[in-house]
C-alpha positions as a Python dict, from the first residue, in 0.01 Angstrom:
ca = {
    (1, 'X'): (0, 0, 0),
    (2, 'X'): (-122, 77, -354),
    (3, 'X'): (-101, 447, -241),
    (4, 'X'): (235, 444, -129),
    (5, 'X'): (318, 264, -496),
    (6, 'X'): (187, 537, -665),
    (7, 'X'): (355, 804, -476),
    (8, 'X'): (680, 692, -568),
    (9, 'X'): (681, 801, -925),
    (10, 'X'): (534, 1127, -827),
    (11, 'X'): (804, 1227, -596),
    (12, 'X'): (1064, 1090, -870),
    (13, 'X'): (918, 1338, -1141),
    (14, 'X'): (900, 1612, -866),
    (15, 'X'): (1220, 1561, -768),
    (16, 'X'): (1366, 1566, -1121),
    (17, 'X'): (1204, 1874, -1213),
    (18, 'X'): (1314, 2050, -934),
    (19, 'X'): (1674, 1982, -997),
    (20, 'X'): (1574, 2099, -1357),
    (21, 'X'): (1516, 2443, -1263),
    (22, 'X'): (1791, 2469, -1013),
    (23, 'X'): (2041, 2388, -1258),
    (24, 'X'): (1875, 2696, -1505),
    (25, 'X'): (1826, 2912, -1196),
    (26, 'X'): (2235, 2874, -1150),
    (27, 'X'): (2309, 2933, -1535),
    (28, 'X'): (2040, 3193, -1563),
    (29, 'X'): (2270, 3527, -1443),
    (30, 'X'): (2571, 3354, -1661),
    (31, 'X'): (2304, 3354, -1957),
    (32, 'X'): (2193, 3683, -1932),
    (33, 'X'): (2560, 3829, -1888),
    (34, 'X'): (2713, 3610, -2212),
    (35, 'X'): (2482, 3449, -2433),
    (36, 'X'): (2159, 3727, -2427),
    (37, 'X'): (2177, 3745, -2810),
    (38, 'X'): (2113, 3407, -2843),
    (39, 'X'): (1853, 3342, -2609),
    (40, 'X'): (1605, 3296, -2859),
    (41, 'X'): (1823, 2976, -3050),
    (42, 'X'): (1737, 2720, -2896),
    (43, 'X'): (1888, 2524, -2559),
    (44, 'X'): (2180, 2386, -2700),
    (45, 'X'): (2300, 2685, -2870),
    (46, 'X'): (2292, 2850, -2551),
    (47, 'X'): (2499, 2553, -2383),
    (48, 'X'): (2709, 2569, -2654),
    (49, 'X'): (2795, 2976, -2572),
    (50, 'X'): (2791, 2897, -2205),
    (51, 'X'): (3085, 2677, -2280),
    (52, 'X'): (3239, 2914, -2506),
    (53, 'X'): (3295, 3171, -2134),
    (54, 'X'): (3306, 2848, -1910),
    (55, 'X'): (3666, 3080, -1770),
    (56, 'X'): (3346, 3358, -1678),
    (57, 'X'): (3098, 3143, -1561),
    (58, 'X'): (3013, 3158, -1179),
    (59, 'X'): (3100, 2872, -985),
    (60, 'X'): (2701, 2745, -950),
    (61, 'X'): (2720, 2756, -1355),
    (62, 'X'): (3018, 2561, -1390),
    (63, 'X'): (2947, 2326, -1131),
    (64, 'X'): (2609, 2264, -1339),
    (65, 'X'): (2811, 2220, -1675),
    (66, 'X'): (3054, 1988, -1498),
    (67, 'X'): (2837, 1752, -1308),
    (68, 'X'): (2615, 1696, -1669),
    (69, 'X'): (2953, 1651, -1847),
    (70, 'X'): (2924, 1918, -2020),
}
């Protein structure tokens, strides 16, 4: 039983950090495309040109950008 307890929070951060890098795997053509120069500025400048060409973005992107509420 105390193994079982213990693999809960291990598939919870597993989970979690998969859906992490699908959501940068969908924005990552979209990044390289629009927002290359600023690569280097940090994550929320990034997000913040991503939204400047959300009209551009592919539909994976934007469904990303919408579902965080973004």
């Amino acid at each position: 039983m105390i193994r079982f307890a213990l693999m809960i929070p291990i598939l919870l951060f597993a989970s979690a950090a998969s859906a992490q890098q699908n959501n940068q795997s969908a924005c990552a053509r979209d990044v390289s495309r629009f927002c290359r120069a600023k690569m280097n500025d940090g994550d929320m400048v990034v997000l913040g040109c991503l939204k400047e060409h959300r009209a551009k973005l592919g539909k994976a992107c934007a469904k990303v950008l919408a579902d965080n509420g973004q």
